[in-house]
N, C-alpha and C positions, 0 to 999 in steps of 0.2 A: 539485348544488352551488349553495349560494347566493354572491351577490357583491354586495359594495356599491363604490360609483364613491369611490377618493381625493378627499379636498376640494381643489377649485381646480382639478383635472385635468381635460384638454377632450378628445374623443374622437369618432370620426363616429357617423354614425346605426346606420351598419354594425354594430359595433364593440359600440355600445350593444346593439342587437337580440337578435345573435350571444351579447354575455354575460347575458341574462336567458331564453334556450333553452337555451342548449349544456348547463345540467344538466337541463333538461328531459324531454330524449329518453328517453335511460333508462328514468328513472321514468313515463313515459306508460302510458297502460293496455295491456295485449296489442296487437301490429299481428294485424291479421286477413289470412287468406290472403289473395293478390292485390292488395292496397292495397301503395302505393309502399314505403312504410315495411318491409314484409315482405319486400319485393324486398332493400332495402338488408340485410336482417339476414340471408338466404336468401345474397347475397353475399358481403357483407364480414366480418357476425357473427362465424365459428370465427378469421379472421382476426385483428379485431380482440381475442380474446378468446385467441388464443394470443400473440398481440405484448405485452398487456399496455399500459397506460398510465403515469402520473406513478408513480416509485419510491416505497416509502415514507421517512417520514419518516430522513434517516442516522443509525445507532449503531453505537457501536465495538463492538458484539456484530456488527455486523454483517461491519464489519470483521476482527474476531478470526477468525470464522467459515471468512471466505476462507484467513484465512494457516493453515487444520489442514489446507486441499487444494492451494494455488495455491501452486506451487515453479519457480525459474529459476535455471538455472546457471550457476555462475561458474568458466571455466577457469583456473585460478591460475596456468597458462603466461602466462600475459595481464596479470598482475598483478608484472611485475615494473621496471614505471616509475610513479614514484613521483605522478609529476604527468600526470593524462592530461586532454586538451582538453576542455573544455566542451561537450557535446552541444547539436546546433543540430535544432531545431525543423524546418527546411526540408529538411534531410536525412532526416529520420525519416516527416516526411509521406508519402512515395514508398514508402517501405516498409512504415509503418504500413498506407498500403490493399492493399498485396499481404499481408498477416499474414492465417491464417486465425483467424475469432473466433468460438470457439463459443458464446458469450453476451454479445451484446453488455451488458447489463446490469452485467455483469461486469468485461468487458474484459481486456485483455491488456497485464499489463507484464511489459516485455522485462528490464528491472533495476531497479532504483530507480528510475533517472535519466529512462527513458522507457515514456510511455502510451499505450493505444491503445484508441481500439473504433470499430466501424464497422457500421451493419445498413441493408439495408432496411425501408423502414417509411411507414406513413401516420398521419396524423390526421387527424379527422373533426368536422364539427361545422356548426352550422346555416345553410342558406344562406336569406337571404328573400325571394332570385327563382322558385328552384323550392320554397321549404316543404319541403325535404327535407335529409339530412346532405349535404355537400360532403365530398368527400376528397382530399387530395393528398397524392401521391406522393412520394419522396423519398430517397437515399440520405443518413443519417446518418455524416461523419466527425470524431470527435475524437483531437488526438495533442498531445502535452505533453511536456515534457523538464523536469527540475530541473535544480536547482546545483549541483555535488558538486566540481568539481577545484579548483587552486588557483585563488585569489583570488574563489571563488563568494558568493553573497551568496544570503539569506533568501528564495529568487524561483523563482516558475514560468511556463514561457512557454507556457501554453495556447491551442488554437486549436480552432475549430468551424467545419465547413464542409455545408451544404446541397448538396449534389449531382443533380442529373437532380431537378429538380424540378417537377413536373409535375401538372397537374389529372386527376383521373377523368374517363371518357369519360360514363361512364352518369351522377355523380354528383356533376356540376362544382361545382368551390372557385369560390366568388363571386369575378371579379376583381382586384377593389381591395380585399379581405379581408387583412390583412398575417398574418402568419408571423412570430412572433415567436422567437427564439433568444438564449440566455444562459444562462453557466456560473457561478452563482451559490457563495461559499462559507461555510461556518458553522464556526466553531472549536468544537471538539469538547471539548480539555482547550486552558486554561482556561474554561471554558464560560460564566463572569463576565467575560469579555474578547474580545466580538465584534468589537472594533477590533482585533484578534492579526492579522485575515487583512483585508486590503486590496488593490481593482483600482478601475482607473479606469473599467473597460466598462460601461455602462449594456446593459438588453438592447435589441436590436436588431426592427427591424421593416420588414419586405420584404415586398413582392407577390411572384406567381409571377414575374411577368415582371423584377422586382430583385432578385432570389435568383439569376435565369437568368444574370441580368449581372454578379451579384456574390455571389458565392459563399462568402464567406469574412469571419467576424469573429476578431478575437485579443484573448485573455484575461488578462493579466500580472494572477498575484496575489503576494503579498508581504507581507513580517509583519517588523514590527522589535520587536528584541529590546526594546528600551525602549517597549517595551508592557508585558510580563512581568516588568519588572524589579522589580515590588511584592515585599520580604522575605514577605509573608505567602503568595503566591503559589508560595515555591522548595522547597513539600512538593509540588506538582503538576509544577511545568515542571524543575526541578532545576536546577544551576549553566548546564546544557545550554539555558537556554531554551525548553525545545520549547513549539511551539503543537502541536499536533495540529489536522486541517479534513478537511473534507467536502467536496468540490466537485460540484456536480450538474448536467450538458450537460442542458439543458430545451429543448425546442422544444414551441410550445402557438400556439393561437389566441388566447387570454383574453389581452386588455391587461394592460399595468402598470399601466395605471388602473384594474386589479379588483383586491381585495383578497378572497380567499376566506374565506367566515365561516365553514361547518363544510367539510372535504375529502369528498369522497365518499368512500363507504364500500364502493366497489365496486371487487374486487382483478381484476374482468375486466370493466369493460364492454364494450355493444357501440358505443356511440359513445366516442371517444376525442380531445377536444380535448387533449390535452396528451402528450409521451412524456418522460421522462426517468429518469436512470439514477446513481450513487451512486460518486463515487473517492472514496479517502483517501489523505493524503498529509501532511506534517511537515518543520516547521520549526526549525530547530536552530542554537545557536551553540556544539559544545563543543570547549574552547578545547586539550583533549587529543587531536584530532585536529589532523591538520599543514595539512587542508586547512579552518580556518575555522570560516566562516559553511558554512549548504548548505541545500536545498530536497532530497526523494524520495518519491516517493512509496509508499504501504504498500497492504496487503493482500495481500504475497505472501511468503514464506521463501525466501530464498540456499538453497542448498546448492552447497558445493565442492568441486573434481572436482581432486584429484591426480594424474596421467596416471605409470602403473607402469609404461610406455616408455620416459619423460624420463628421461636419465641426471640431470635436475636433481633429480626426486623418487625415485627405483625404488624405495630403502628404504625410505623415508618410508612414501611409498604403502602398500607390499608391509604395515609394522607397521599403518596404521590399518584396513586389508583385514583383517588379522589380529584387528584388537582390536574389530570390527565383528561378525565370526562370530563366534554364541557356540558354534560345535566347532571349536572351535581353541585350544588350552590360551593362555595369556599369563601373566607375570609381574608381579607377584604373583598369586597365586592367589585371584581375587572369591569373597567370602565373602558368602552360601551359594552361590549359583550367578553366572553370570555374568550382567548386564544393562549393559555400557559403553554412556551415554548418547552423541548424536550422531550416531547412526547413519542415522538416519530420520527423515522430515516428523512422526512421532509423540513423538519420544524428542529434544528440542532441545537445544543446547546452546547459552549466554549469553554474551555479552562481559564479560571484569571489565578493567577500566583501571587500573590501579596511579598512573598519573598524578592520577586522580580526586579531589578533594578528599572531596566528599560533605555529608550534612547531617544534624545540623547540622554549620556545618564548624570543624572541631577547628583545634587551635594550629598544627599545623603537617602536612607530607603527609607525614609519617613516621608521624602519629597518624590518617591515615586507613583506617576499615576495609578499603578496597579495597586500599591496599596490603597492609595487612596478611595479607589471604585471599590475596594473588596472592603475597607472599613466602612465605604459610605451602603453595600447591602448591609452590614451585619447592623448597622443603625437604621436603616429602616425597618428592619426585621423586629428590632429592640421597640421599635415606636408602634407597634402593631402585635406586640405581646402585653397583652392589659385583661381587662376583668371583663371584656367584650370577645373574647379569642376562642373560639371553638375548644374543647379537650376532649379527647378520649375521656372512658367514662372507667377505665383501670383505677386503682388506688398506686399512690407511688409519688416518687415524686414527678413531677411535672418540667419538661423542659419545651421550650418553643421551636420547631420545626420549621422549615421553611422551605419550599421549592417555586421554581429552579433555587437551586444551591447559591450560596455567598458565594463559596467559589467559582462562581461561572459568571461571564460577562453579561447574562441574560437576568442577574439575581436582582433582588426586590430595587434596587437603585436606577434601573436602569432610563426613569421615566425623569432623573434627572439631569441624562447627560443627551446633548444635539445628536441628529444624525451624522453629524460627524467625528461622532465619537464613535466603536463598534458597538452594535446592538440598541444604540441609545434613541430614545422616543420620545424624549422634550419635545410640546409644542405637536405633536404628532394626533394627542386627541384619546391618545392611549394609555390608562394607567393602570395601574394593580395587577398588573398581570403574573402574577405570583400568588402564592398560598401561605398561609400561616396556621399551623394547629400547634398545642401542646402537648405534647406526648411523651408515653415513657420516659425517663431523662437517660436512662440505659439503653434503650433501643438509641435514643439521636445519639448520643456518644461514640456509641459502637460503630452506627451509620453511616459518621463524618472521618472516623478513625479509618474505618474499610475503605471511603471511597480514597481519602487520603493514600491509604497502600495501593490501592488500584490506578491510581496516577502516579504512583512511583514505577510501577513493576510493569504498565504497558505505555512506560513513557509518554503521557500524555500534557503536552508543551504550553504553553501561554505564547506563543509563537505565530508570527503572520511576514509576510513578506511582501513586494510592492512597492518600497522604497517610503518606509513608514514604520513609526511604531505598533506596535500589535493592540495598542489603544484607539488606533485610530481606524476609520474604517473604510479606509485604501486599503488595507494589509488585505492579504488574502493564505491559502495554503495553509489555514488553520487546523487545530485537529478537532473536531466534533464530533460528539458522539450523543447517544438521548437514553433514555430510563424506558424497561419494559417491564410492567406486572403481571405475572402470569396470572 
């Protein structure tokens, strides 16, 4: 890797040295047995080459990627208060490092709302006392929380902490060598609007011995909607505002005074001045949610868990269990066979907001497509609730249930909008692919009421992007999630 010094930027000699080697190493010619050099690669080598160094460059393929395997559950027992507190940073830290992480690269979120990841790890890079790589040691923690309950705002409280920091015994980090660390962000969508994501933290730089004593920098990044608010802009971000960002935990040795000309091209070296690793996460203002402004982060899919114990759900439960198996008959009968979406991290199902204006946005929210698809489920659902309709065999009164949800783009209507609509399967050969029982009428009330709070409280959008409405099915970057019965 090569580097050129910023103009006007002052830096030690150290500093200097360090950045006209550190891509050196690598590319040197073979180390020969028994020379120092051989020793270090005989040591550290498989190490440094299974740890891996600087992530690539972030994309929402990469993003996408995560959310077809990374899933967290949502007890909807748990979802039945409307407003719940804002997740605090300092509570999560404690927990964040007992979490196990099977990739830190990855990481682990708990919901939306909060991030985590944590590894051990070294970097390595040129010392000019001994002519050899220096390495230090290091526990990596980062953990973040969004915005999501009421009165939340655009904002993430991110935090990065060096741990047990420590020089190699064989293969000392030069003393006064700083460590530099910072959570840098990049807006994704709209990607002409690098001022979308805003923090005041410049990156930071510590010796071993000021890392030992201060362990800890915080991140706050933040996006105001009056960024986004260009009309030419509301086929990317939608009425919803969103930015979409990258945020990347980096710890390296290379100054901010180096600007790298080309990146190395090497997906394992054995010297490793830099580590760092890839979140994504979004910011939103939609105004059909009860809670705001909000901040969450992505890369992983909801799924939600009706508990067939709760006298609050049994029914409930008991028909989406039902309408999940495809051996198990349901009404009406899916034509040709059965495939009810929802079920699975594979087979998703969408938010539709009837509240939604959409775009472009019509005269009025009677003329909006999303109501429109969401009134035309709950009338098919009405046309399929008659004296032929499966019920539970409870006493009570009787309400008609239905899955997938009205609220979702996949609900009972969906067989009569083209494939150019999202989800829709006119002409496709495919119909009923949906359930209808009557049940409890307390259970479904409760049911639609929860999932309602659960689409408030982990901001789950009616939103797509792709230079299109979120009706149509260009759009992409939606939020899905599916139904699990234990």
């Amino acid at each position: 890797m090569t580097f050129r010094a910023k103009s006007g930027s002052a830096f030690t000699a150290v500093v200097a040295a360090v950045a006209l080697i550190v891509g050196m190493l690598p590319g040197t010619a073979a180390a020969t047995p028994g020379d120092p050099y051989q020793r270090y690669l005989d040591q550290y080598g498989a190490k440094a080459h299974a740890q891996g160094g600087a992530a690539p460059a972030p994309s929402l393929n990469e993003m996408l990627a995560r959310e077809r395997t990374e899933t967290y559950r949502v007890d909807m027992s748990k979802q039945t208060t409307a407003t719940q507190p804002e997740p605090r940073a300092a509570t999560w830290r404690n927990e964040c490092l007992n979490t196990e992480v099977d990739d830190w690269k990855t990481g682990v979120i708990k919901d939306r709302k909060h991030f985590c990841t944590h590894a051990d790890l070294m970097i390595s890079t040129f010392n000019p006392e001994t002519a050899l790589p220096g390495v230090v040691w290091f526990t990596l923690l980062v953990y973040g929380t969004g915005s999501t309950g009421s009165g939340s705002q655009r904002y993430f409280d991110l935090n990065l902490e060096l741990l047990n920091v420590r020089s190699d015994e064989d293969f000392p980090w030069h003393e006064n060598m700083p460590i530099y660390a910072s959570i840098p962000c990049k807006v994704q969508i709209p990607a002409s609007v690098q001022n979308a994501c805003e923090t005041n933290a410049i990156p930071v730089g510590r010796t071993i011995e000021q890392w030992q004593e201060s362990p800890h920098i915080s991140v706050p990044l933040w996006s105001s909607d009056a960024t986004v608010s260009d009309p030419s802009l509301e086929p990317q971000v939608g009425e919803e505002k969103v930015v979409m960002i990258s945020f990347s935990p980096t710890v390296t040795s290379v100054s901010p005074a180096f600007a790298p000309v080309t990146p190395s091209t090497q997906a394992d070296p054995d010297v490793i001045p830099t580590v760092s690793m890839n979140g994504y996460a979004r910011f939103d203002s939609a105004k059909y949610l009860s809670t705001g402004f909000g901040a969450i982060f992505r890369g992983v899919v909801p799924h939600i868990s009706y508990d067939p114990a709760s006298p609050r759900y049994k029914e409930l439960a008991e028909h989406i269990r039902d309408a999940c198996d495809p051996d198990v008959a349901t009404f009406p009968t899916p034509v040709p066979d059965k495939a009810i979406p929802g079920c699975s991290i594979n087979d998703l199902i969408h938010r539709l907001a009837p509240a939604k204006w959409g775009w472009p946005k019509p005269a009025t929210i009677d003329d909006s497509n999303h109501k429109k698809r969401y009134d035309r489920n709950r009338a098919i659902v009405r046309s399929n609730c008659n004296d032929n309709t499966p019920e539970t065999p409870s006493t009570g009164d009787k309400e008609c249930d239905e899955f997938p949800f009205a609220s979702t783009y996949e609900g009972a209507a969906r067989a009569e909008f083209p494939a150019s609509e999202f989800a829709g399967l006119k002409n496709s050969g495919r119909d009923n692919q949906f359930s209808v029982r009557k049940i409890n009428g307390q259970q479904n009330g409760w049911g639609g009421s929860d999932l309602n709070t659960w689409y408030n409280n982990d901001r789950i959008l009616d939103w797509a992007t792709g230079g299109s409405s979120s009706t149509h099915a260009a759009g992409d970057m939606r939020d899905g999630f599916w139904v699990r019965i234990p």
